[in-house]
C-alpha positions in Angstrom: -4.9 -18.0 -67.7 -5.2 -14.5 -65.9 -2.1 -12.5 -65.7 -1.6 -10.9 -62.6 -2.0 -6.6 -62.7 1.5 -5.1 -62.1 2.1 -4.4 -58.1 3.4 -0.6 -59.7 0.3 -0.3 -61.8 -1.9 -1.1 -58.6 0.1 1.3 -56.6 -0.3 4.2 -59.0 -4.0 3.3 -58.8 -4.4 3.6 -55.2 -1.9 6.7 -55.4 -4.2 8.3 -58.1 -7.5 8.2 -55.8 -5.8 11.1 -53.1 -5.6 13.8 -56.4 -8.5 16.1 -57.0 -10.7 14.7 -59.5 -12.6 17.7 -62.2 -15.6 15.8 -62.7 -17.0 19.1 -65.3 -15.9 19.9 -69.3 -13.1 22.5 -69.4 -13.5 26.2 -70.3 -11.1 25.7 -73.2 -13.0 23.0 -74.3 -16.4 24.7 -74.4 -15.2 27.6 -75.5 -13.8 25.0 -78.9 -17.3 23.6 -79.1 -19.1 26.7 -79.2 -16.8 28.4 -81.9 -17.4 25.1 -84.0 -21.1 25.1 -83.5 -21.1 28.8 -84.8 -18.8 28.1 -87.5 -21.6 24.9 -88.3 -24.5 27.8 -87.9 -22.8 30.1 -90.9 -22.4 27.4 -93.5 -26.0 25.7 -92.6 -27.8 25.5 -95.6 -31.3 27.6 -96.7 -34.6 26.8 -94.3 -36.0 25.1 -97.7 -33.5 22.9 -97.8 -34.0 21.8 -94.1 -37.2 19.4 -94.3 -37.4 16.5 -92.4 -36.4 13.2 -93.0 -39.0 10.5 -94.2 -38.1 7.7 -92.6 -39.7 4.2 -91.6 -39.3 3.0 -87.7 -38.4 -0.9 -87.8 -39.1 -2.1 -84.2 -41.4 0.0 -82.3 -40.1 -0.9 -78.9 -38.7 1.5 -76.5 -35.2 2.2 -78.0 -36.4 2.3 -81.2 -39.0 5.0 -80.7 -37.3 7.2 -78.1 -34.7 8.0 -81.3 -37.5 9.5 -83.8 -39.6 10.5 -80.7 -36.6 12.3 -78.6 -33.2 12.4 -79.9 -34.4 12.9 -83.7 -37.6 14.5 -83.4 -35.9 17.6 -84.9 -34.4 16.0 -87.8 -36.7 13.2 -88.8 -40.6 12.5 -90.2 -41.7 9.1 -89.2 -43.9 7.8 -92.3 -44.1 4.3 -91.3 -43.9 2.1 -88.2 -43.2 -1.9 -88.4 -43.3 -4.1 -85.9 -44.4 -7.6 -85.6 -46.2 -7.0 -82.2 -48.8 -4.7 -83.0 -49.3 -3.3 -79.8 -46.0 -1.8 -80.1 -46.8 -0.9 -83.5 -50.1 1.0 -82.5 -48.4 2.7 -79.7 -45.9 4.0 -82.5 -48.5 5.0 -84.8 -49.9 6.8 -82.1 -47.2 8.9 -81.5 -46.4 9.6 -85.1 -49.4 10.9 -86.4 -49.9 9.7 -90.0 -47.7 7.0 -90.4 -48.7 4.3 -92.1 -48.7 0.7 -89.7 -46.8 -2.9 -91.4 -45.8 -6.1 -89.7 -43.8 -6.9 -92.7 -40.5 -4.7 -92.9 -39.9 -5.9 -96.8 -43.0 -4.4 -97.5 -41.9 -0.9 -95.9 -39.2 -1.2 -98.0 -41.5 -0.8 -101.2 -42.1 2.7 -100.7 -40.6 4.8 -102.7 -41.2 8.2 -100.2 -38.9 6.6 -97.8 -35.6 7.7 -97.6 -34.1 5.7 -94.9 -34.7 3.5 -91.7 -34.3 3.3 -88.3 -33.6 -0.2 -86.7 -34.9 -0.5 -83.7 -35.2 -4.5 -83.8 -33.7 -7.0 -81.4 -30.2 -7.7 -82.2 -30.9 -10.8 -84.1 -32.8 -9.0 -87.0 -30.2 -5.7 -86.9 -28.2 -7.9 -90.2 -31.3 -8.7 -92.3 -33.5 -5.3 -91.7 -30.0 -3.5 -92.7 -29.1 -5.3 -95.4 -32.3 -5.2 -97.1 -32.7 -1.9 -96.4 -29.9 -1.3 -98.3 -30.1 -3.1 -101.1 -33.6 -1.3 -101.5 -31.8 1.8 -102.0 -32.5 3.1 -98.0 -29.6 4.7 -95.5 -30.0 3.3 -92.2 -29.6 4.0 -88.9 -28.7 0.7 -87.1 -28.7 0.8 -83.7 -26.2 -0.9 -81.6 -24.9 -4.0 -81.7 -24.7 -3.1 -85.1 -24.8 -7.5 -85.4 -25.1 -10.2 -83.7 -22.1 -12.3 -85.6 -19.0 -11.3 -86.3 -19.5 -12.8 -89.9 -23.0 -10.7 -90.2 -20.8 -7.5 -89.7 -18.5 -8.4 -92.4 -21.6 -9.1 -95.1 -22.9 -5.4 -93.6 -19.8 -4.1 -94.3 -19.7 -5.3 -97.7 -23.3 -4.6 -98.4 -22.4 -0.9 -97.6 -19.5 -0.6 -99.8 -22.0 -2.4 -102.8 -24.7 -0.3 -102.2 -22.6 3.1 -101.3 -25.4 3.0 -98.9 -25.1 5.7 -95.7 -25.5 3.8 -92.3 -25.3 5.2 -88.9 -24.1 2.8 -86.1 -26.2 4.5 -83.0 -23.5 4.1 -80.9 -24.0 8.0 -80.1 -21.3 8.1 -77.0 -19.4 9.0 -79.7 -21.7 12.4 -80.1 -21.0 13.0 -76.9 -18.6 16.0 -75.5 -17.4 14.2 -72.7 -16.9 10.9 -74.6 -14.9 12.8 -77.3 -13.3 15.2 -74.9 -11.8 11.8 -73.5 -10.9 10.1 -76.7 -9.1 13.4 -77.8 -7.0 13.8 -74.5 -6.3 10.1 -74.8 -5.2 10.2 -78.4 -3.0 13.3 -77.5 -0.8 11.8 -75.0 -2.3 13.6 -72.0 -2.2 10.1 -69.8 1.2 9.8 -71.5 2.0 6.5 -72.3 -1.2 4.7 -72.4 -1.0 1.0 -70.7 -4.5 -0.3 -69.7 -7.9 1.1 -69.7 -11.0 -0.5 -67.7 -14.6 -0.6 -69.0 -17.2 -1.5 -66.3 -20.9 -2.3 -67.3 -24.2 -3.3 -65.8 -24.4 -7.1 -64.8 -27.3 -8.9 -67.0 -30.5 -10.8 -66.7 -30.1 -14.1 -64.2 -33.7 -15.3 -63.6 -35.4 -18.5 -64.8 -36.9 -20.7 -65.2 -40.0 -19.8 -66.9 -43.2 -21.2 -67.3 -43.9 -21.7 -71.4 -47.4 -19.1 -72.1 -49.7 -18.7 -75.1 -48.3 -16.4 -77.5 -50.2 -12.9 -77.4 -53.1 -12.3 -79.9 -50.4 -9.3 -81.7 -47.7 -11.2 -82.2 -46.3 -12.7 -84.9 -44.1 -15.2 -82.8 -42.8 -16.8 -85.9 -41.1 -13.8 -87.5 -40.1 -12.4 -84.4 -37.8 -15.5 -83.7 -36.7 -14.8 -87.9 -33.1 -16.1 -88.3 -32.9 -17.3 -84.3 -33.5 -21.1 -83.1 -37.3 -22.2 -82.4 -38.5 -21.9 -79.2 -41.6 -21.8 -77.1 -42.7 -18.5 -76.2 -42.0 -17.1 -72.8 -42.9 -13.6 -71.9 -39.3 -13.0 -70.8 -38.1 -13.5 -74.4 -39.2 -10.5 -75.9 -39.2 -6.7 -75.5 -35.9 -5.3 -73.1 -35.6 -9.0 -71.8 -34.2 -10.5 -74.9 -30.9 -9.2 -74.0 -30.4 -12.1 -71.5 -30.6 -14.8 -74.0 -28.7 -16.1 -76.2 -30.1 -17.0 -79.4 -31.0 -13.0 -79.7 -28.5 -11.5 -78.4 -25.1 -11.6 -76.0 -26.3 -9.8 -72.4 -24.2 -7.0 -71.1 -21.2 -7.9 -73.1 -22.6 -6.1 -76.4 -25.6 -4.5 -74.6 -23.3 -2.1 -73.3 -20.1 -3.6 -74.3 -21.0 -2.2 -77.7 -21.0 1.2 -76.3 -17.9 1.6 -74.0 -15.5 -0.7 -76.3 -16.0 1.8 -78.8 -14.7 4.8 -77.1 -11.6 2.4 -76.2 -11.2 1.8 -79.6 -11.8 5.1 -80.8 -9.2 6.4 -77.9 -6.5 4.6 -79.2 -7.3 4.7 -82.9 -7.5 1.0 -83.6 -11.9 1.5 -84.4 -10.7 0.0 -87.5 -8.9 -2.6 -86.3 -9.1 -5.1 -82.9 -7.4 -6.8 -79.9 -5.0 -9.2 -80.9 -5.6 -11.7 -77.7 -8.9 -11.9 -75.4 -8.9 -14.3 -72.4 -12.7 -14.1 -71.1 -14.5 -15.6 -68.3 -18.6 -15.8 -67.4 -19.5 -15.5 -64.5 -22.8 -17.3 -63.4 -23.8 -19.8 -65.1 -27.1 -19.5 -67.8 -30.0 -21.3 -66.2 -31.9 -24.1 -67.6 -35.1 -22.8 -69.4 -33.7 -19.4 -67.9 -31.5 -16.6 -69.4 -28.8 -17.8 -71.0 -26.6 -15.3 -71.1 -23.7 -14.6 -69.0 -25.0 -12.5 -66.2 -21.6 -11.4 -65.0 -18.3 -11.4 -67.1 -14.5 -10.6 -66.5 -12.6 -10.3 -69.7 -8.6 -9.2 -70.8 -8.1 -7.9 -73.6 -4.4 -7.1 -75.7 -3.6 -5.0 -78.6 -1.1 -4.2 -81.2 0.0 -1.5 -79.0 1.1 -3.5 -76.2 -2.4 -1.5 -74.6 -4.0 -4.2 -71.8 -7.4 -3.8 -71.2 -9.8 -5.1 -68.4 -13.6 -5.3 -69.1 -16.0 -6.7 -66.3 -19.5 -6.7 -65.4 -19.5 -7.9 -61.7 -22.1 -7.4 -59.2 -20.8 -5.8 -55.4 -22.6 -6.8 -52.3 -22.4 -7.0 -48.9 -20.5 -8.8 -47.9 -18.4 -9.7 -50.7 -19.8 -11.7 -54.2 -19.1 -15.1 -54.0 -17.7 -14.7 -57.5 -14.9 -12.3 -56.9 -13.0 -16.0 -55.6 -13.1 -16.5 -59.6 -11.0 -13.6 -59.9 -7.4 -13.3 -59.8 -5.7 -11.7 -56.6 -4.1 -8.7 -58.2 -7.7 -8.0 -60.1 -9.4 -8.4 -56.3 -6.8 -5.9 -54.9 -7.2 -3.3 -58.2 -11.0 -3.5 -58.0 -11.2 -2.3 -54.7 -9.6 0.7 -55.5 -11.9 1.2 -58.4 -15.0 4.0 -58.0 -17.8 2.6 -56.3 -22.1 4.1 -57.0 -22.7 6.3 -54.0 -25.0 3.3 -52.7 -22.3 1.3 -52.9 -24.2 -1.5 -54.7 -21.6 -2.0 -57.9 -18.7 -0.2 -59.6 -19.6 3.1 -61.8 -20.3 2.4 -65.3 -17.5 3.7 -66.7 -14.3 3.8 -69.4 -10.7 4.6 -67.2 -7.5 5.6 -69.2 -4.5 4.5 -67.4 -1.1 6.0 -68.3 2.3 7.1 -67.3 1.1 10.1 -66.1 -2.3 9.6 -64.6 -6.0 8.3 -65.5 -8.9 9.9 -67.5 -12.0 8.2 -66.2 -15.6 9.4 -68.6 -18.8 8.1 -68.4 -22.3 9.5 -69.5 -22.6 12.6 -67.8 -19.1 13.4 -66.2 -15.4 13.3 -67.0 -13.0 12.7 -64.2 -9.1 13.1 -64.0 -6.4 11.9 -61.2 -5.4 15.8 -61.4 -7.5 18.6 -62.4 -5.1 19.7 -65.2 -5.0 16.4 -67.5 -8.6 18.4 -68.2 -8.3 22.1 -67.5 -4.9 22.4 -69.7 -5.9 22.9 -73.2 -4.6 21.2 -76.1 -2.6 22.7 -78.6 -3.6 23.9 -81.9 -1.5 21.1 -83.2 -3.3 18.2 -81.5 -5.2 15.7 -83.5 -8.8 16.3 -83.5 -11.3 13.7 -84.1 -14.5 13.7 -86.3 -16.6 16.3 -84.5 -20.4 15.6 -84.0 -22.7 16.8 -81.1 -26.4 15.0 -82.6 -25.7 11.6 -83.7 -29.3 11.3 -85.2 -28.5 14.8 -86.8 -25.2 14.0 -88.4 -26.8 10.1 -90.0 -29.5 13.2 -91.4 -26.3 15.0 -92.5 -24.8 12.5 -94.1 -27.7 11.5 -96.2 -28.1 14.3 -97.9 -24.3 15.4 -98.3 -23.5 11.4 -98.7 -20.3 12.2 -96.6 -19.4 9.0 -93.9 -20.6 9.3 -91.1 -19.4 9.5 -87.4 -20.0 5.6 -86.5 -20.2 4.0 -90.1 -20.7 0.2 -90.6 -17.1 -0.6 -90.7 -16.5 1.1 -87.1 -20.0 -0.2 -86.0 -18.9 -3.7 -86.8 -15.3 -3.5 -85.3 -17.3 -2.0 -82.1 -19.5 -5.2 -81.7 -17.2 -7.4 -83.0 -14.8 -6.4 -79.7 -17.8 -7.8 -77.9 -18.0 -10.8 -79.5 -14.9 -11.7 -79.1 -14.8 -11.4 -75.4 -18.5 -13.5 -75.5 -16.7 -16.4 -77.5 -13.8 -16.5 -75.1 -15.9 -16.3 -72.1 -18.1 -19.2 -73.7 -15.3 -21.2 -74.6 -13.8 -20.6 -71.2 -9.9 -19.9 -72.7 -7.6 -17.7 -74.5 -8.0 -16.8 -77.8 -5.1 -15.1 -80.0 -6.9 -12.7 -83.0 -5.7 -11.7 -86.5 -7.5 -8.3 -86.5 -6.4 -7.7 -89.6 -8.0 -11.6 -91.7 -10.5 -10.7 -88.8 -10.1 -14.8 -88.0 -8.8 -16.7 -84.3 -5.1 -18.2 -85.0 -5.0 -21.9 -85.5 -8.6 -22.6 -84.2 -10.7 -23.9 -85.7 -14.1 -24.3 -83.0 -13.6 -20.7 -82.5 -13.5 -19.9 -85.5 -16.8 -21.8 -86.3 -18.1 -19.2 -83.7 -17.9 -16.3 -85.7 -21.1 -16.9 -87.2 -24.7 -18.8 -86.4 -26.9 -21.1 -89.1 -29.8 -18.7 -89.9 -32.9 -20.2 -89.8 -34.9 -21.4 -92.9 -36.0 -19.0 -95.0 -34.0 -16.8 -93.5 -30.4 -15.7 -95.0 -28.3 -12.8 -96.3 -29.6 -14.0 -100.1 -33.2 -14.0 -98.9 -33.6 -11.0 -97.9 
C-alpha cells in the first residue's frame, strides 16, 4: 500500500541538514517587491475613488471577524453582521459600529448597499452562503476550505462562471512573500528537477465523549446544523471545535491542508488541476460521541508530473508515538531527519521542495534552503513570475471594482480543498485511489465516487438557496 522512500532520496535528506540554511527573504527579492509596490503606488487611482467596501460579515466568529477587523480594516466597511449565535453577532456589531445585526444571511442578502460578503461560517455553510451570495448579485470572499464536497466546489465554480461573480478564496499564503518567493524558485527550476515535496500540519481534535447540554438561549441550533445531519447539541460542536467533526468539516486535513496543498499546487502549476493517485491513512481512530475526525493522518500523493508528495499530521512524543508503527520504515527513517519545533514536541508546520539539487523549505514567517544560494541568487529577468499580491483582502477589494480574477479565484479555491478531500476519502476508505483530475472523478469506483458529495439536509440544497 505504502511505497517505500528511495534509500538516495533519504540520503540526500540527511546530507541536506549539514548545509547552511537562509532562513530571511533575499535582497534581490526585496529590492523586486519594493519596485513593484512603487510601480502599484503611481497607477493607484484618485483618493475619491478609494472608499471603503460595504460589505456584510456572514459568521461572526473569530476567523471571520479578525479579516474585516485586522487584515481588511483598511479596505473594507462592515454594514452588517449575521450570525445565528447572537452573542457572536453582538460582539461583531460591537466592533463595527453601525452595522446593522441578522440571524438570517438571505435576508442580508436583500440589501441593495451591500456590495459583497465575507464568509466566515463553518465549512458546511461556506457552499450555500457563497452561492446565494452570488446569485444575489454579491462578490465574496470565501474563506478556506472554500467547500466541504468536492461536488459543492464544482456547483461554486459554475455558479461563478453564471454569475461572473468575483470570489476570493482566503487562502492568503498565497499573499504572502515568502510563500510566493517559494512557489517562484520552485517553478523556476531552482531545486532542479522537482521529485517530492512534504507538507506537515497540526494534528486535530481527539477528545470525547461528551455529555449532550441544552442549547444556549442565542442560538439558533437548527440553522446552525443547515445542510449537516441532526444531532444533539454539544458545546464542543460549535465555534473553533467544529473542525474535529465530521459532518462540518474534515479536521486538519482541510483545516490546514487547505492552506499548504495550495502552495504545492501553485509550485508546480497544476492549481488548476490535481494528483492523479492518493493512498491515505487516519491515524486514531474518531471516538464514539467524540470528534470524529481523523486526529492524525499520513497521506501520498502522485501527479501528472511524476512529482510524489507526502502529507502528514503526526503527533511526536517522548518516547516515540505509538502510531509511527503504522508507518512504513523508509517514512520512520525520512521523518527523523525532518525539522523538529524547538520544544521538540512535533514536526514544523511546513511545505519542503525536494529536488535534484537541494530543498526549499517555507512556512509562515521564514524560508529556508539546504544552501544559502537556492535563495540569495536572483532569478533572471526571464523567469516566470507568478500573480503578484501582497494584501489578499486588498486585492478581492481590487478585483471588485476592476472585475479582474483574482489571486485565489473559485476554480483554484476548489482545486485547493478538493486536494484535501481527496486525501480525507482515501484515509476514510483506508486504500488507494487512482484520480482523473481532469473529469475530476476516481477511476472505476464507484463508493468513492459516491464520496464526492453528501445529501443536504431538508430544506437545504443548491436550488434552495
Amino acid at each position: 500500500m505504502f511505497k517505500p522512500a528511495s534509500s538516495t532520496r533519504r540520503r540526500f535528506i540527511q546530507s541536506a541538514a549539514a548545509f547552511a540554511a537562509a532562513s530571511q527573504l533575499p535582497d534581490w527579492f526585496l529590492h523586486r517587491e519594493a519596485s513593484m509596490a512603487a510601480e502599484v503606488d503611481k497607477s493607484a487611482p484618485a483618493p475619491t475613488t478609494q472608499a471603503k467596501l460595504p460589505v456584510a460579515l456572514i459568521g461572526c466568529g473569530g476567523r471571520g471577524t479578525f479579516v474585516c477587523e485586522k487584515e481588511g480594516a483598511k479596505h473594507l466597511q462592515v454594514v452588517a453582521v449575521c450570525d445565528v449565535d447572537q452573542k457572536n453577532a453582538a460582539n461583531a456589531a460591537g466592533i463595527f459600529k453601525g452595522a446593522e445585526v441578522y440571524t438570517d444571511f438571505r435576508k442580508v442578502m436583500e440589501r441593495k448597499d451591500i456590495k459583497a460578503v465575507i464568509n466566515g461560517t463553518p465549512d458546511h455553510w461556506h457552499t450555500l452562503v457563497n452561492i446565494h451570495a452570488l446569485r444575489q448579485g454579491k462578490d465574496v470572499y470565501g474563506e478556506k476550505p472554500l467547500t466541504l464536497t468536492i461536488e459543492e466546489g464544482q456547483k461554486v465554480v459554475q455558479v461563478v462562471k453564471e454569475t461572473k461573480g468575483i470570489l476570493q478564496t482566503g487562502s492568503q499564503q498565497r499573499s504572502d512573500k515568502n510563500f510566493r518567493l517559494a512557489c517562484e524558485l520552485v517553478r523556476n527550476g531552482r531545486v532542479g528537477k522537482l521529485s517530492h515535496v512534504t507538507t506537515i500540519v497540526p494534528t486535530g481534535g481527539h477528545a470525547g465523549p461528551f455529555t449532550t447540554k441544552q442549547v444556549p438561549e442565542g442560538l439558533d441550533w437548527e440553522m446552525w446544523q443547515g445542510q449537516a445531519p441532526r444531532r444533539e447539541f454539544l458545546n464542543e460542536r460549535i465555534h473553533g471545535l467544529f473542525r474535529w467533526w465530521w459532518e462540518y468539516s474534515e479536521g486538519t486535513i482541510t483545516d490546514w491542508g487547505a492552506h499548504h496543498h495550495d502552495i504545492v499546487l501553485w509550485a508546480m502549476g497544476l492549481d488548476r488541476s490535481g494528483p492523479i493517485s492518493i493512498d491515505g491513512r487516519g491515524i486514531g481512530e474518531p471516538i464514539k460521541d467524540g470528534f470524529s475526525t481523523f486526529p492524525s493522518f499520513y497521506i501520498e500523493y502522485l501527479y501528472p508530473n511524476g512529482v510524489t508528495h507526502t502529507s502528514f499530521a503526526i503527533p511526536q512524543t517522548t518516547p516515540p508515538f505509538a502510531t509511527e508503527a503504522l508507518l512504513p520504515d523508509s517514512e520512520r527513517e525520512r521523518l527523523k531527519t525532518l525539522p523538529k519545533n524547538k520544544n521538540d514536541k512535533g514536526w514544523r508546520n511546513c511545505v519542503r521542495f525536494e529536488g535534484s539539487d537541494g530543498w526549499i523549505e517555507v512556512a509562515r514567517g521564514r524560508i529556508e534552503a539546504s544552501h544559502p544560494a537556492l535563495l540569495s541568487d536572483p532569478l533572471p529577468e526571464t523567469a516566470t513570475r507568478l500573480y503578484h499580491s501582497d494584501d489578499h483582502v486588498g486585492n478581492f477589494v481590487h478585483c471588485v471594482k476592476t472585475r479582474e480574477e483574482p489571486i485565489c479565484p473559485a476554480e483554484i479555491g476548489h482545486r485547493s480543498a478538493s486536494h484535501c478531500h481527496l486525501g480525507a476519502i482515501s484515509c476514510r476508505l483506508d486504500r488507494k485511489l487512482f484520480w482523473d483530475p481532469t473529469k475530476e472523478e476516481f477511476t472505476a469506483d464507484e463508493q468513492a465516487n459516491a464520496m464526492r458529495s453528501r445529501p443536504m439536509h431538508e430544506p437545504w440544497g443548491y436550488d434552495k438557496v
